[in-house]
N, C-alpha and C positions, 0 to 999 in steps of 0.2 A: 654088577650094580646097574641102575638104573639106568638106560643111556641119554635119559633128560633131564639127570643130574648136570651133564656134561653143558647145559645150556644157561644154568644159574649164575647171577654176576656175583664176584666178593661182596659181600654183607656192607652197606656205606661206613662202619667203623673199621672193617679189616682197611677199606681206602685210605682210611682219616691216619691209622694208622700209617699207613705204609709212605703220607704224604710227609707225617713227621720225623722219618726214619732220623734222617741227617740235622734235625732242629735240636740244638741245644736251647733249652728254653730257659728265659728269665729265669732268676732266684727268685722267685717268691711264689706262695702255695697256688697250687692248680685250681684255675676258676670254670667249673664244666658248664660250656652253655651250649654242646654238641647233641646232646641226647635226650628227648623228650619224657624223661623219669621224675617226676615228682618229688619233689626233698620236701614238703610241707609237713608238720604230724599230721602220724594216721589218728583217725579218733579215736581217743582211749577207749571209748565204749563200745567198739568194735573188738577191739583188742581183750576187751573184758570178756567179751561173748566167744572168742574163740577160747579162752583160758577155761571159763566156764563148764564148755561143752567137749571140754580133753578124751570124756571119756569115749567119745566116737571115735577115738583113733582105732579102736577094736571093729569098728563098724563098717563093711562095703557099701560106698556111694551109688544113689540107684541114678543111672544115664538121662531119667528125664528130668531128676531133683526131686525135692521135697515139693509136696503140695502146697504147704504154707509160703514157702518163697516166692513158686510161680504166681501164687494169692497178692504177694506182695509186689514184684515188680506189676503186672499187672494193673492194680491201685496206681499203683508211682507213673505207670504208663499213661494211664486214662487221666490222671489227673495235668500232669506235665503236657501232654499232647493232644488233649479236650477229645479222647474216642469219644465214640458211642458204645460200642461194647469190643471187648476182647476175651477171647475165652482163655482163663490162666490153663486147662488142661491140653489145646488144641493148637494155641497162636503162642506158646514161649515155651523155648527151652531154655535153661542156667549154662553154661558154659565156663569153661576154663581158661578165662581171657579171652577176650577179641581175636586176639592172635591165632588162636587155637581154631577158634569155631571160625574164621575167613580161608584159613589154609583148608578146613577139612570140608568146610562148606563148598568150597569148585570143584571137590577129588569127589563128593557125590555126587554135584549136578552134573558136571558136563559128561557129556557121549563120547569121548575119544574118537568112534570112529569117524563121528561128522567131520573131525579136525574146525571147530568153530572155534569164533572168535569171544575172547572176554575184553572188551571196553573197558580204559582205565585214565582216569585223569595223568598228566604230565607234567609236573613232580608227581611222587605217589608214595606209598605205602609197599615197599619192597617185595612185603607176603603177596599183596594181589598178583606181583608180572609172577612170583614165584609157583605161586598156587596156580596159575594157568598153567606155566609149561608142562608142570609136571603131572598136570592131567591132562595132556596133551592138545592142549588149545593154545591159541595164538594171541599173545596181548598185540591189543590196538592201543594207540596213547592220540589222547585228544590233548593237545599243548593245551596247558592254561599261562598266561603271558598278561603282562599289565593292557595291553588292548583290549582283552575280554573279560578284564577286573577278575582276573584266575580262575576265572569258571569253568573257562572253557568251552570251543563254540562246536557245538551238539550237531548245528543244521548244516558244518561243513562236512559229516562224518559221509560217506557214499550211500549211497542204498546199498550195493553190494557188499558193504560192510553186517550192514543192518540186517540183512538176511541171513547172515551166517553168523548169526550174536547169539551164544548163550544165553549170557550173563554181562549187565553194565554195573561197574561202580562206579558208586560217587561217595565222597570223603566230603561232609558236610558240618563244622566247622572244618576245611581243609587243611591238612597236615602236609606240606611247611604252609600253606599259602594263608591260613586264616579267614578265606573266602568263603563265604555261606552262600548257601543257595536259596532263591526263595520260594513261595508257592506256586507264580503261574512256572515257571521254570523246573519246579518239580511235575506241575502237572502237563507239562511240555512232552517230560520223560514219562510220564504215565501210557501218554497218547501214543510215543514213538512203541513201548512196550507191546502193546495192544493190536498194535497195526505190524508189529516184527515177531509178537511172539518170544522174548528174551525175559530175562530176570533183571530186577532192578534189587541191587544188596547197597545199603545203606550205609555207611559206617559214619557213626554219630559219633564216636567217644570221645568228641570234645566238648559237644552242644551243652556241656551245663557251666562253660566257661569263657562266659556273655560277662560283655562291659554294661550297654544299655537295654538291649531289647533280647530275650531267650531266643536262638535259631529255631525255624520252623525244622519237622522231621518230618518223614516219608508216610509215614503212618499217619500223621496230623493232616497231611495233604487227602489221603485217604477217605480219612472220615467226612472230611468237607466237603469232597464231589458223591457221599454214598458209598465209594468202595471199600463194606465193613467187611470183605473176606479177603482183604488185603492181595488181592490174585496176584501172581508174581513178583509181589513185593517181602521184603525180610529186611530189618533194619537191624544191627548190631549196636549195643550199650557195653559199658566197662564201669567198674569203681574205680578203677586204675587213675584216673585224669576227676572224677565228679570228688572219691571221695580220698585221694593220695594212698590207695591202696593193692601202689602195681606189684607186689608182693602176694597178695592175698588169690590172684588168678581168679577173678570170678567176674561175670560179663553177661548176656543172656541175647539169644538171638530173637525176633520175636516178627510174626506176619503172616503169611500167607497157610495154614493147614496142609495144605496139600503139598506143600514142599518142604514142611516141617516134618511131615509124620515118616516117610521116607528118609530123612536126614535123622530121625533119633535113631531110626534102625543104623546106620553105618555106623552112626555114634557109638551103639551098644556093643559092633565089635573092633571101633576106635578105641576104643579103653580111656575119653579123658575125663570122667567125670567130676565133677568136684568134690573135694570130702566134704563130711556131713559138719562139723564145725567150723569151716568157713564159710557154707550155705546158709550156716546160724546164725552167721556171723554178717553175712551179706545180707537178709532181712534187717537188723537193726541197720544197716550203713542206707538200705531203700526207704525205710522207714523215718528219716531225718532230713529234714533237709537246710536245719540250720547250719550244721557246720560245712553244710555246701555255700552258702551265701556267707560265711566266714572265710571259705577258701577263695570266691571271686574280690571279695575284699581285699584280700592279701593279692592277687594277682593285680589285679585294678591300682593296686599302690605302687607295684614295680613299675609299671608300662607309665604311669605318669610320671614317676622316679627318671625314665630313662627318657621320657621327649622332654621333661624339661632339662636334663642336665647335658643331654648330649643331640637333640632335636636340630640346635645350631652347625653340628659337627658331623653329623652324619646324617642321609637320608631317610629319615626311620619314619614307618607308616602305620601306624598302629591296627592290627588286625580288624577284621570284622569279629572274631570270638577265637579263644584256642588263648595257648601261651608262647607262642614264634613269632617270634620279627624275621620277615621275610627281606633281608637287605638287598637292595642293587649295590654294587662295588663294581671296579674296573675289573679285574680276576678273580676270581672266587678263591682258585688255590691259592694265589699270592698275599690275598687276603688274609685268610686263614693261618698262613705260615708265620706272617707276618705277626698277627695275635699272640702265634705260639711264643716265638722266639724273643717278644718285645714286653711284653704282659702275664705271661703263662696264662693267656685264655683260651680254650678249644672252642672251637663252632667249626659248623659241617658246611664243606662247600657243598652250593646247592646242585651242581655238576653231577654229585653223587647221588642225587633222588632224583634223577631223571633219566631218560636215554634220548638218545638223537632219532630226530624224526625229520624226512626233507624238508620240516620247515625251520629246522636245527634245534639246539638243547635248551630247551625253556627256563632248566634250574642255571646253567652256567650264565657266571658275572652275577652269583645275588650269593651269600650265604642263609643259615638257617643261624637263628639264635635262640635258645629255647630259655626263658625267663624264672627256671625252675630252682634255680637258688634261694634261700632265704635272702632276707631284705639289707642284710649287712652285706652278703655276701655282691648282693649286687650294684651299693654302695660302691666297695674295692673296687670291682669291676670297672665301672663308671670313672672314676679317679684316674686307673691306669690306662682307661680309652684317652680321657683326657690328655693325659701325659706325651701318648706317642703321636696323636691326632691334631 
């Protein structure tokens, strides 16, 4: 097998798992606020489109999609993030979930032999440290910490880091942290890009779920200083988090040409194309964007639900966009145990979306709460916070 398999840490739920080995938990029903999965309904009319189009199950999916979709997210693009032009055949491909196209997207770019480095915010997104190793690059972690309002500070990174950078991500609404970034800070990273030579990969899949003001994206940033060929930028979307459709695997990466057009070749003998009736299916869900401002509605109700009833009682900070409350607590695990055993509620210590770095573990002493329950369910929740708090 691989021998940089041997370097992947347990999955943060085999953790969460293994924390509750010995938790006999409360009698009463499991309240999941551990895992960033969407319980909202999927839109029926999404659902109609895929029942619709059954008959493609006969059908092989082509690796760059259907023309009509790339037509549509593109529209959703220029319109959501004010381009000037994007080419639906040149600057987007459809993809199989985020998930899918961020792992496969660093197993094309990077060089193994350079042994360089991919830049990653600290908490993160598991796939990015995974997606490095195992293409044989070294994750760097920039702490994001309430000192730098979880951004994370860019200009403490070395030059000799910078030099030897791939590839930088950034997680924009931030996954646990909630922290958006903004324009000159995106165009900070443009500059650093430009002057080092690296990729800058986007990951937005939470940007359409804003309280007050939509997050800026990387491409938005783009088109306002002129950069219309996106050069080393690529920004990743999902339906998974806009339209409650993490079942449906459909996502679309979209930016720069020149590192797309090489990235659908690997794609073609990746094998993860999307089928042709959830590609059908993912036109009507880009094509709407009411039941997205129905789905921030619904979230905007819990987050006020939980600083009014439990704001007194716990430190809760209401994100900049996303659906996690990023808690401070005294221990994360004890936290969490304690949830289990007193409440039957799960949430992720944040010790498990981080690693230690000399300026030590930026997730431990906070957990993750992810607000993805329907509104009754996190009514109960609230109740039995009260109870043990």
């Amino acid at each position: 097998m691989n021998s940089s398999l041997s370097l992947l840490h347990p999955y943060p739920f085999e953790k969460l798992n293994k924390l509750f080995t010995d938790i006999q938990p409360a009698d009463l029903p499991l309240i999941p606020l551990s895992i960033g999965e969407p319980k909202h309904a999927a839109p029926e009319f999404v659902k109609q489109a895929i029942i619709d189009n059954f008959q493609h199950l006969s059908t092989y999916p082509n690796s760059k999609g259907l023309p009509e979709l790339r037509s549509s997210i593109a529209n959703w693009l220029t319109q959501r993030f004010k381009l000037n032009s994007i080419s639906a055949d040149s600057n987007i491909l459809p993809v199989s979930g985020t998930r899918e196209a961020i792992f496969s997207f660093v197993q094309a770019l990077v060089n193994r032999e350079d042994a360089p480095y991919v830049v990653m915010p600290n908490p993160f997104y598991q796939i990015y440290e995974g997606a490095a190793l195992l293409a044989g690059a070294k994750p760097y972690f920039i702490n994001c910490t309430e000192e730098n309002n979880y951004l994370g500070d860019f200009d403490a990174v070395p030059a000799e880091i910078w030099e030897k950078t791939a590839l930088l991500f950034v997680c924009t609404p931030g996954n646990p942290t909630g922290a958006v970034l903004s324009k000159e800070q995106f165009k900070k990273l443009i500059a650093l890009s430009d002057q080092y030579s690296f990729v800058i990969a986007s990951d937005e899949c939470y940007s359409e779920l804003w309280f007050e003001n939509a997050p800026a994206g990387l491409l938005e940033v783009c088109a306002e200083i002129g950069r219309d060929d996106y050069k080393n930028c690529v920004v990743f979307h999902s339906l998974s988090k806009r339209s409650n459709l993490p079942g449906m695997r459909s996502g679309f990466v979209a930016g720069d040409a020149a590192l797309l057009k090489p990235y659908l070749q690997y794609r073609t003998y990746h094998g993860a194309a999307m089928p042709v009736q959830h590609q059908l299916a993912s036109i009507a869900a880009w094509d709407d964007e009411t039941h997205v401002e129905e789905n921030r509605r619904l979230y905007r109700a819990k987050f006020e639900l939980f600083q009014n009833e439990l704001g007194h009682l716990l430190p809760l900070k209401k994100p900049d966009a996303g659906f996690y409350y990023w808690l401070k607590v005294d221990n994360d695990e004890t936290f969490a145990k304690m949830l289990m055993e007193k409440a039957h509620i799960k949430v992720l210590p944040g010790r498990y979306l981080s690693r230690e770095t000399q300026q030590g573990n930026p997730g431990e002493n906070h957990v993750r709460l992810a607000l993805v329950a329907d509104l009754a369910q996190c009514e109960q929740a609230i109740q039995r916070l009260k109870a043990i708090l």
